[in-house]
C-alpha positions as CSV (number, residue, x, y, z in Angstrom):
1,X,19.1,0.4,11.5
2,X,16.6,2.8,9.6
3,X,16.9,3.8,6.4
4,X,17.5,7.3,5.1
5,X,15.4,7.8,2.4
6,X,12.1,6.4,2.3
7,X,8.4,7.4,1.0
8,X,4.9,6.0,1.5
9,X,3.1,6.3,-1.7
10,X,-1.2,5.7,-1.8
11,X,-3.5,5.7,-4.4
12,X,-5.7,8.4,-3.7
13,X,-8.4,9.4,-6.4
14,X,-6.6,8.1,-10.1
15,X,-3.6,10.1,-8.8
16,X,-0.4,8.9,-6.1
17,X,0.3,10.6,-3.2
18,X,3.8,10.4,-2.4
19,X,5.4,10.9,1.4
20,X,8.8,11.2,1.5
21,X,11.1,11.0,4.9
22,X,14.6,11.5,4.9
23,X,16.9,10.4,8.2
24,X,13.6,10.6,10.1
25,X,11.7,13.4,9.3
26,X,8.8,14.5,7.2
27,X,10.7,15.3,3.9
28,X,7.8,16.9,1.3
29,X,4.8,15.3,-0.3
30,X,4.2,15.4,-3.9
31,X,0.9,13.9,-6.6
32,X,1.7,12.2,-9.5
33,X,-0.5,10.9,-12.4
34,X,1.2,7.4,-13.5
35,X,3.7,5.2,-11.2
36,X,5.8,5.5,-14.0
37,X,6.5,9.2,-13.5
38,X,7.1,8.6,-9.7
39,X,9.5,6.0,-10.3
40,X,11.1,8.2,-12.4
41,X,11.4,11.1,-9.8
42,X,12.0,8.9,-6.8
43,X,13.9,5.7,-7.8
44,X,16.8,7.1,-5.5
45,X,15.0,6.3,-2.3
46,X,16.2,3.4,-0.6
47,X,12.4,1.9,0.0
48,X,9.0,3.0,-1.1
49,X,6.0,1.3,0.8
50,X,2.8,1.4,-1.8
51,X,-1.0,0.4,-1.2
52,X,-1.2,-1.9,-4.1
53,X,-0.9,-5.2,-4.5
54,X,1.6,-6.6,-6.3
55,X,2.2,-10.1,-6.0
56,X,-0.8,-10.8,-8.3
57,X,-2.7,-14.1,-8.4
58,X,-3.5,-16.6,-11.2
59,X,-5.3,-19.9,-10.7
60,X,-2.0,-21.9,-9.3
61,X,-1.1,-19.1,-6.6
62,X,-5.1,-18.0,-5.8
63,X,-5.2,-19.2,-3.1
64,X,-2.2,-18.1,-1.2
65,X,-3.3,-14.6,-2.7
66,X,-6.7,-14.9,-0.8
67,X,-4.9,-16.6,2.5
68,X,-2.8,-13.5,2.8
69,X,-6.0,-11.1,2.0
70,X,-8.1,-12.6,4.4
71,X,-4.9,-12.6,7.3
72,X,-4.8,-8.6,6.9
73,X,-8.6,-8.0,6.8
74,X,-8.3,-10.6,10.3
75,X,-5.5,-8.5,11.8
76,X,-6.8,-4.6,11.2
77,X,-10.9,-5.7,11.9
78,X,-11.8,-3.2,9.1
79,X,-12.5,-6.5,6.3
80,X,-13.8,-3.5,3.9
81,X,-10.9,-1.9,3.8
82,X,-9.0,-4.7,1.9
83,X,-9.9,-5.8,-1.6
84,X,-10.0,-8.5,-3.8
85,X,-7.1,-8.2,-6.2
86,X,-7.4,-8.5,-9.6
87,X,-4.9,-11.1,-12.2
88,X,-2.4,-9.8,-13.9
89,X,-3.6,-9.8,-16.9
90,X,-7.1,-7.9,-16.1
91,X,-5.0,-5.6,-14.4
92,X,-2.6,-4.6,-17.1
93,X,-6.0,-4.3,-19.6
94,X,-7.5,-1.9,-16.8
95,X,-4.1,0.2,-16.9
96,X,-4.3,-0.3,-20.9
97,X,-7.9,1.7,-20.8
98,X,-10.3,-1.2,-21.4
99,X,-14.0,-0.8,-20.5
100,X,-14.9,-2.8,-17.2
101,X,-16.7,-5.3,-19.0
102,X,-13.4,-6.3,-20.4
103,X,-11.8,-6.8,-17.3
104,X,-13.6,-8.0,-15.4
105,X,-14.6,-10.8,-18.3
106,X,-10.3,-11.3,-18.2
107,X,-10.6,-11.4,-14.5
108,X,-13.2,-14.3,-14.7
109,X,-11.1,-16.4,-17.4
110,X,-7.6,-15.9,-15.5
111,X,-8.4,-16.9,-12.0
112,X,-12.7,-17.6,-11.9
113,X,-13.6,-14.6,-9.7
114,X,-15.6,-11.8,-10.7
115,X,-14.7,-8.0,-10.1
116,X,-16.8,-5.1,-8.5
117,X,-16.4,-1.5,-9.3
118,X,-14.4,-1.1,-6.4
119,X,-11.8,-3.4,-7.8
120,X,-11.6,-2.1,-10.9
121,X,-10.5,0.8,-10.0
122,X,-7.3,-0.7,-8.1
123,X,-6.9,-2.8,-10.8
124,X,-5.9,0.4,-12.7
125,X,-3.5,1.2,-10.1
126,X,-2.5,-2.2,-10.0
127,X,-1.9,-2.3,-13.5
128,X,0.2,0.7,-13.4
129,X,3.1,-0.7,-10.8
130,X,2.8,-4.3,-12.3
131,X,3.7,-2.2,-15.7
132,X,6.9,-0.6,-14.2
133,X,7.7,-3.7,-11.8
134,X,7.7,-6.2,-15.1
135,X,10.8,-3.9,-16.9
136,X,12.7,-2.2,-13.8
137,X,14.7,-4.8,-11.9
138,X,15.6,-2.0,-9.0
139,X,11.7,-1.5,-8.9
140,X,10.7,-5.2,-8.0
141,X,13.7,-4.8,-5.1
142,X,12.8,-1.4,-3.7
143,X,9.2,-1.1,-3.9
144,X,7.1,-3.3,-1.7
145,X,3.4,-3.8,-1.2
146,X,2.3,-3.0,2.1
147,X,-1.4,-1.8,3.7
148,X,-1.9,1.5,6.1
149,X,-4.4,-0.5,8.1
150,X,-2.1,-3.3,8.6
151,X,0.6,-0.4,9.8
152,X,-1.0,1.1,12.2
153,X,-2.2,-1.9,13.9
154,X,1.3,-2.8,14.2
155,X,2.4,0.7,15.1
156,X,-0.5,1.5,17.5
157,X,-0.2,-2.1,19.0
158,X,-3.5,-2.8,19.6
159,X,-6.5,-3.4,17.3
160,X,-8.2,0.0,16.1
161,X,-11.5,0.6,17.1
162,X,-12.6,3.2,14.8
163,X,-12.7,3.8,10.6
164,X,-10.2,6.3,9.5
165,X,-13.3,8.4,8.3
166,X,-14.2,9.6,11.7
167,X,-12.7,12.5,13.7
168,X,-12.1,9.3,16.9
169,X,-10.3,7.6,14.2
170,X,-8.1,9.9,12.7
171,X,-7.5,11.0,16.6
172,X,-6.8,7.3,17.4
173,X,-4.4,6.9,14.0
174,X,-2.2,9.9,14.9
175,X,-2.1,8.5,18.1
176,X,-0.4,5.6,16.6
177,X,2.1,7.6,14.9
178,X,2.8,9.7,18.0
179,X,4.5,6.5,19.2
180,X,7.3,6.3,16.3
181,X,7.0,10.1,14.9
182,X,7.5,13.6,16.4
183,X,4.7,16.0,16.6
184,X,2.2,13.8,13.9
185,X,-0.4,16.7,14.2
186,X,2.1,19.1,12.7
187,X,3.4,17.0,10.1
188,X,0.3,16.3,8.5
189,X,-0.2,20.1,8.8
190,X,2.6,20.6,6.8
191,X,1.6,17.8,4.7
192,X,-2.2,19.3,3.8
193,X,-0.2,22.8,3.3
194,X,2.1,21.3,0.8
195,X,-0.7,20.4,-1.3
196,X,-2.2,23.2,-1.6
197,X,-0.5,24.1,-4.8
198,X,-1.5,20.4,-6.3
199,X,-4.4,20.0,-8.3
200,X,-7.0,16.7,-7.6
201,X,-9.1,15.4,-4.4
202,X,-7.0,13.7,-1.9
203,X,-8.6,13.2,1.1
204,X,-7.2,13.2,4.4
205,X,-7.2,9.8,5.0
206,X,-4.9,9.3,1.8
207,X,-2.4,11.5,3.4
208,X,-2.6,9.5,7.0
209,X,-2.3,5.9,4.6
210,X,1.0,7.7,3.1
211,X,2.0,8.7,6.4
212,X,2.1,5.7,7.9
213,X,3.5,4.0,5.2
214,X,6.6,6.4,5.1
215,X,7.0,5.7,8.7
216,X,6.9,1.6,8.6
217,X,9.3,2.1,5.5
218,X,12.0,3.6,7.4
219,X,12.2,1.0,9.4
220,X,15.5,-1.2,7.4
221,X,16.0,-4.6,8.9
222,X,13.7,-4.5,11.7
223,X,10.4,-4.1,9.0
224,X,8.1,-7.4,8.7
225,X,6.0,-9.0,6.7
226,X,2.5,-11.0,6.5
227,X,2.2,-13.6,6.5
228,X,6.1,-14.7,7.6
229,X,6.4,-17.3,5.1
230,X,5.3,-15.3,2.3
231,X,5.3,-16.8,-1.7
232,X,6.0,-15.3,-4.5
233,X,3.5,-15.1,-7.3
234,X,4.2,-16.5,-11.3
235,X,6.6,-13.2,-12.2
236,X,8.6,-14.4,-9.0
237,X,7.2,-11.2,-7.1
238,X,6.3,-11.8,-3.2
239,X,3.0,-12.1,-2.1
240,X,3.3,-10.3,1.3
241,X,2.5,-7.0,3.2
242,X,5.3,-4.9,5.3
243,X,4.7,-3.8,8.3
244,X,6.4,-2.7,11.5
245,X,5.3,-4.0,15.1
246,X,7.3,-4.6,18.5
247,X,5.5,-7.7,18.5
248,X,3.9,-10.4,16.2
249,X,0.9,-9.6,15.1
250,X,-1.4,-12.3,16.5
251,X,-2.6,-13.7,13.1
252,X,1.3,-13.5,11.6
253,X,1.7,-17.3,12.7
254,X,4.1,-19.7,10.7
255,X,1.9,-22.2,9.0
């Protein structure tokens, strides 16, 4: 059974695109500055699918954080397009404003890995929902990590063959949505048009990520995870990435 109200919410920029849907359809986009603001404004929704990882590692659960990475970067083919996450505790000193020396020094004591640029930047992000997830228990329930790649794999059924920043992959992504949304092109249309009043860069690709996130989210009992015998990480959040597929991914293997 789907869920009514859902949103698909991506990190696009040091801003967060939000996606809403409601019974099925394309319900309004919004940007917000901090994830505490948009759980604020959207903590109604029955499930909001984000692109940021939040089971977080530390040097017992490392290891299970990199086996589930390195799954998703085996089932979408684009290994780029997942990065390495960041601890806890270097991620709340990114969201605290702390140079990226700092962090990525934290980063190094916590769990022995270092941190590119790249990271540090979701590690803000991270730190952000980690923030919200660590004092809203309705939060840690409601919100779940997931990964747009990852979704439209399972959505399109097949393994993409192009990035998302060509005109054959965008073409080949709204493909995939064709299959579980009506008239893709026209929602992401209204989409672009709806932010025209909003201030900030997001790119088109951001609003495909939310897209497809929104449209996985809806998907109640039916939606899965990788891998399917997910952990949990040392704040008891799961380490795992929804998505929706007809089938089992071919990596998603009991282990």
């Amino acid at each position: 059974m789907a869920l009514a109200d859902v949103a698909g919410v991506d990190w696009a920029g040091g801003e967060w695109v939000i996606v809403r849907f409601h019974e099925g359809s394309y319900h309004g986009c919004t940007v917000v500055a901090d994830f505490q603001m948009l759980w604020q404004r959207h903590q109604d929704l029955d499930r909001i699918l984000i692109d940021v990882p939040i089971g977080l590692p530390d040097e017992n659960s490392l290891g299970q954080r990199e086996a589930l990475d390195s799954l998703a970067r085996t089932v979408t083919g684009f290994p780029s397009s997942v990065f390495p996450v960041p601890s806890r505790e270097a991620a709340a000193l990114a969201y605290e404003g702390e140079s990226y020396e700092t962090v990525a020094q934290q980063n190094e004591r916590d769990i022995d890995k270092g941190l590119t640029q790249q990271s540090f930047q979701l590690a803000i992000a991270t730190g952000q929902v980690d923030a919200v997830l660590g004092k809203e228990t309705e939060a840690t329930e409601k919100v779940i990590e997931s990964h747009p790649e990852v979704c439209f794999r399972g959505l399109l059924g097949r393994q993409l063959r192009h990035t998302k920043s060509t005109a054959p992959g965008v073409g080949e992504r709204l493909q995939a949505l064709k299959l579980h949304l009506d008239q893709p092109g026209a929602v992401l249309q209204q989409v672009t048009t709806d932010l025209i009043g909003e201030t900030g860069l997001v790119h088109i690709d951001d609003v495909l990520d939310a897209l497809a996130l929104a449209v996985v989210a809806q998907s109640g009992s039916e939606i899965k995870y990788l891998p399917s015998d997910y952990g949990r990480d040392n704040a008891e959040i799961p380490m795992r990435m929804a998505y929706w597929s007809n089938q089992r991914l071919p990596m998603d293997v009991d282990r």
